[in-house]
C-alpha positions in Angstrom: 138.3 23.7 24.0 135.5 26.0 22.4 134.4 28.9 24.4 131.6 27.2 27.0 128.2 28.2 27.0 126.1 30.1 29.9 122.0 29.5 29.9 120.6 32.5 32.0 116.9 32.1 33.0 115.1 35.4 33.1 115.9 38.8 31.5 115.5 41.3 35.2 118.3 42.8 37.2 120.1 39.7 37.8 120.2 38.1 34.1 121.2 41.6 32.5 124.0 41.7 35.2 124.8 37.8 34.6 124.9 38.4 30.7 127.4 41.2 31.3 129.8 39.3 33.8 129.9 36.4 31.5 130.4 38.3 28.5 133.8 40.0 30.6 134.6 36.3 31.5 134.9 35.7 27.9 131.8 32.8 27.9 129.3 32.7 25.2 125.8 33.8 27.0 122.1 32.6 25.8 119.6 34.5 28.1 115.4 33.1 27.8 113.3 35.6 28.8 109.3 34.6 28.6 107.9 37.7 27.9 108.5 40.1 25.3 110.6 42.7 27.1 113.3 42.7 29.4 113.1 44.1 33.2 111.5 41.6 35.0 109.6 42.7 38.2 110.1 46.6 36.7 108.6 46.2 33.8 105.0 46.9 34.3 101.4 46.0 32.9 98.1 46.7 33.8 97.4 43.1 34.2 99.5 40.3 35.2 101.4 38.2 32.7 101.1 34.6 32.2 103.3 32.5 34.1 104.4 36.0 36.2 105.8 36.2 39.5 106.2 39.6 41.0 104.8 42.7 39.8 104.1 46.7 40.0 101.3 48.6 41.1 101.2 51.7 39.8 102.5 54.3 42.2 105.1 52.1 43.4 108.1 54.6 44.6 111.7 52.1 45.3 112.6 51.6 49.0 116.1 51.4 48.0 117.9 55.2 47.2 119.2 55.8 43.6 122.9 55.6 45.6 122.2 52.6 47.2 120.6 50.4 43.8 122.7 51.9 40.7 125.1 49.7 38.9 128.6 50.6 39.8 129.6 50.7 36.1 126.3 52.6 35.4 125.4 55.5 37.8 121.7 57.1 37.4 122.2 60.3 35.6 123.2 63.2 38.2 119.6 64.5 37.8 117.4 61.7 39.0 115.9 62.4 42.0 116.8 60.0 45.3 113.3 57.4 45.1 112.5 56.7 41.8 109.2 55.7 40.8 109.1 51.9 38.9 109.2 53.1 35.4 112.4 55.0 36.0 113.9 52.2 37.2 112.7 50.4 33.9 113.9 53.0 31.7 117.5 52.4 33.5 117.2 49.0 32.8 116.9 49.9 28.8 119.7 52.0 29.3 121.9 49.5 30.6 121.2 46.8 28.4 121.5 49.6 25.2 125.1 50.4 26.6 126.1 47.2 27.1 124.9 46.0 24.2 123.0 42.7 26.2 119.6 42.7 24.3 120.8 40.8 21.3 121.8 37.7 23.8 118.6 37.7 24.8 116.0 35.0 23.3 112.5 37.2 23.9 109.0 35.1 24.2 111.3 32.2 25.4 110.6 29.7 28.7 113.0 28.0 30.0 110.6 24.6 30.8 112.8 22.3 32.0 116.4 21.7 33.4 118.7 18.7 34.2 122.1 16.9 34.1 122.8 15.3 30.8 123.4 11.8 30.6 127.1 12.3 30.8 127.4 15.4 33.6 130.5 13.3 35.9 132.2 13.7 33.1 131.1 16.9 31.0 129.7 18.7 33.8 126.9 19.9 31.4 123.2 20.9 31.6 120.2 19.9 29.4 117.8 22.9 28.9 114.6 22.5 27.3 112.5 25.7 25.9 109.2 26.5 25.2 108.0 29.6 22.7 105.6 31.2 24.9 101.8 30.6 23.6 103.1 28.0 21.4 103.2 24.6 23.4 104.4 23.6 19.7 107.9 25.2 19.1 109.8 23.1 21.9 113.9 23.1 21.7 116.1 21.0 23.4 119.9 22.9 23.8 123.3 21.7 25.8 125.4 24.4 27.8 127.7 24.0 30.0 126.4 25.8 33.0 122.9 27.6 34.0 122.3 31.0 35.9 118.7 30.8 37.1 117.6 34.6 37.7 114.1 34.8 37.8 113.6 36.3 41.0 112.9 35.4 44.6 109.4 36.0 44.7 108.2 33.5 41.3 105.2 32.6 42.3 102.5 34.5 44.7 102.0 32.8 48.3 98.6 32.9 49.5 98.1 31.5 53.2 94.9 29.0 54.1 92.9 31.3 56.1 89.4 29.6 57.9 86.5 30.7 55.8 88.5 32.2 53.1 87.1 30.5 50.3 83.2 31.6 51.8 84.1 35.5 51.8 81.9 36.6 49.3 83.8 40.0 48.6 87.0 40.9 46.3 89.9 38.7 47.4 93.3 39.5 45.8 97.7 39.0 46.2 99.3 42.1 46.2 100.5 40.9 42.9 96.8 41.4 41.0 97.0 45.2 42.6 97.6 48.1 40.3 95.3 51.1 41.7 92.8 51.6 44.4 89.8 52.7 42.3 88.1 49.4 42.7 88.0 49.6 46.5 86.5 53.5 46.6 83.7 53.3 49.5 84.1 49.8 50.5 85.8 48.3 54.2 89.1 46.6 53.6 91.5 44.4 55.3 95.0 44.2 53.9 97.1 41.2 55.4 100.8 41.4 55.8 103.7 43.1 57.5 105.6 44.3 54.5 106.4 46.9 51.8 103.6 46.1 49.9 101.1 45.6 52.4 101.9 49.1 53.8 101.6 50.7 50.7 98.2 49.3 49.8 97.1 50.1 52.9 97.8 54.2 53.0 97.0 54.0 48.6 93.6 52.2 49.8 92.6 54.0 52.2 92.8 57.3 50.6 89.4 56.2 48.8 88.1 53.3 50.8 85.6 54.0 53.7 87.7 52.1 56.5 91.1 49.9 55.8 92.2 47.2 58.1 96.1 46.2 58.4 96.9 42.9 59.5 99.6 41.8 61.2 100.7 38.4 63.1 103.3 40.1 65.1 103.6 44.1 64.0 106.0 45.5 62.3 109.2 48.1 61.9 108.3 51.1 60.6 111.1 53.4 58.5 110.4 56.6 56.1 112.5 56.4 53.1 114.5 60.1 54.6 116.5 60.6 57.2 117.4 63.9 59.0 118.1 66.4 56.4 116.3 64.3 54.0 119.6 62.2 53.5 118.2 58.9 52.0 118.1 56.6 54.6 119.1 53.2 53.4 122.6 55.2 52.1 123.0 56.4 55.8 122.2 53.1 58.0 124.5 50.9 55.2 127.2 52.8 55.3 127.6 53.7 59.3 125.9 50.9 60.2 127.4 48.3 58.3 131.0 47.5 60.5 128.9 47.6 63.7 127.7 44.6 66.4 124.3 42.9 65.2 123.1 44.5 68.7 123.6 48.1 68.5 122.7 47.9 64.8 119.4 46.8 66.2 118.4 49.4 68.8 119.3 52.2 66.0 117.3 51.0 63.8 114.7 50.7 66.6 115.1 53.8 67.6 115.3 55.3 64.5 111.4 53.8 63.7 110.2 55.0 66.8 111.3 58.4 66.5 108.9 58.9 63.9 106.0 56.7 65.3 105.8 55.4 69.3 105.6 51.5 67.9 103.6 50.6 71.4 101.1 53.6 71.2 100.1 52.3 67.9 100.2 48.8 68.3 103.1 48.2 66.1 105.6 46.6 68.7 107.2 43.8 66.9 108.9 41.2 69.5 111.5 40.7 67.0 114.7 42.4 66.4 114.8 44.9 63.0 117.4 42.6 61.4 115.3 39.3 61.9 112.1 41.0 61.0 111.3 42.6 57.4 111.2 46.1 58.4 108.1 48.2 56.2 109.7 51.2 54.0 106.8 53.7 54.6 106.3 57.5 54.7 102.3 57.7 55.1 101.1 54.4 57.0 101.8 56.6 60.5 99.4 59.5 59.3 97.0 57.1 58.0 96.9 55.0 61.3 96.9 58.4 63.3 93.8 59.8 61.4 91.7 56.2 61.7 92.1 55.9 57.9 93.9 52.1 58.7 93.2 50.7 61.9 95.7 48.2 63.0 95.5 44.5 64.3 97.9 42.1 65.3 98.7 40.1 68.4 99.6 43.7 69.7 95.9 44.9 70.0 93.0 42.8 71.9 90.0 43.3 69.2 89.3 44.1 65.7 87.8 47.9 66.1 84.9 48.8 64.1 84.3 45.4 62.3 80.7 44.7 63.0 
């Protein structure tokens, strides 16, 4: 029997890993990758891609420590700072593939259009995968393997929610996805929806130019800063002590660990959920921005929108 064939879908953190563990396995990998570079969600451009899911803003910083995202194989150099802003992370990515030697199983400007059984998979066990040349509906290929890694990411396409009247609002209306920089929102009143990362960074970035931001949530939301006491990164800290514990005392640390820094029921972030059934928000400046009026806060926590007449 020949050495079996692996089709990997999408050329980001988990199809440069896949390409490497298949490669130790001894199977013959064939990775498409749409766009013309690998990285994925890291690799950044001032406008979104066709066909892209997930994307940077400009000042995006990680939420995840240097300790707590490196490859075990593949440390970050000794110099590289804790939070790493996205273009570091990209330039790891290079380096990893370059030591590995990964880019040359890589098929760039290629999307993987289709997938399904072929017509004998009880027996073989094998996958049809069709592929398109990106921008050229023309140069279609048809190949056989004999299994299929899909890896392009959990966030592939941008959810937007049916909001009453939302199709009416006659000002800017964007996904977190379109964002790169806060220039085009200098002077004006915004609202940012959502509970999460990004939504707590585009609020503090925004409001550092706009005249009044807005953050909405349906239930609040768990506040963390990135550091710790003694600035000791905190993800490494909570993992690593936290990670043998009951569900229920992990829970109150972490709740008490986010209201050390900011009184959740003062400012209307009191989330009825527990931390580890609730995305909990990465954030070093949403507290001074909500303390100085720079984002005012609603959610099912506060009676009123403030200030929106």
């Amino acid at each position: 029997m020949g050495t079996k064939r692996v089709a990997i879908i999408g050329a980001g953190v988990s199809g440069l890993t896949s390409i490497k563990a298949c490669l130790e396995e001894g199977l013959q990998p064939v990775c498409f990758e749409q766009h013309d570079d690998l990285g994925g969600v890291w690799h950044y451009s001032d406008d979104v891609r066709p066909n892209q899911g997930a994307s940077m803003y400009r000042s995006l910083i990680t939420n995840s420590s240097k300790e707590m995202m490196s490859f075990s194989d593949f440390p970050f150099p000794k110099d590289t700072p804790p939070y790493l802003p996205y273009h570091r992370v990209f330039t790891y990515l290079q380096d990893y593939a370059e030591h590995f030697d990964l880019k040359k199983y890589i098929r760039f400007g290629t999307q993987a259009s289709r997938v399904q059984k072929t017509e004998d998979f009880e027996q073989s066990g094998r996958w049809e995968v069709r592929t398109v040349q990106t921008g050229r509906d023309d140069v279609r290929e048809t190949e056989i393997f004999d299994a299929v890694m899909v890896c392009n990411g959990v966030f592939a396409r941008p959810y937007v929610p049916d909001v009453p009247g939302l199709s009416e609002f006659a000002g800017v209306t964007m996904h977190s996805q379109q964002y790169r920089t806060n220039e085009q929102f200098t002077g004006k009143k915004v609202v940012v929806v959502g509970a999460g990362n990004s939504a707590g960074d585009a609020a503090a970035e925004i409001a550092q130019v706009a005249s009044q931001v807005y953050l909405s949530t349906q239930d609040g939301a768990w506040v963390l800063p990135r550091l710790a006491q003694a600035g000791v990164p905190r993800d490494m800290m909570l993992r690593r002590v936290l990670m043998n514990m009951p569900e229920f005392v992990v829970n109150r640390i972490i709740k008490g660990e986010a209201n050390t820094r900011l009184n959740h029921v003062n400012y209307g972030l009191a989330c009825p959920a527990e931390p580890l059934k609730h995305s909990v928000m990465a954030n070093d400046e949403i507290g001074y921005r909500l303390a100085t009026g720079q984002v005012g806060l609603y959610s099912s926590n506060t009676p009123s929108w403030p200030m929106m007449k």
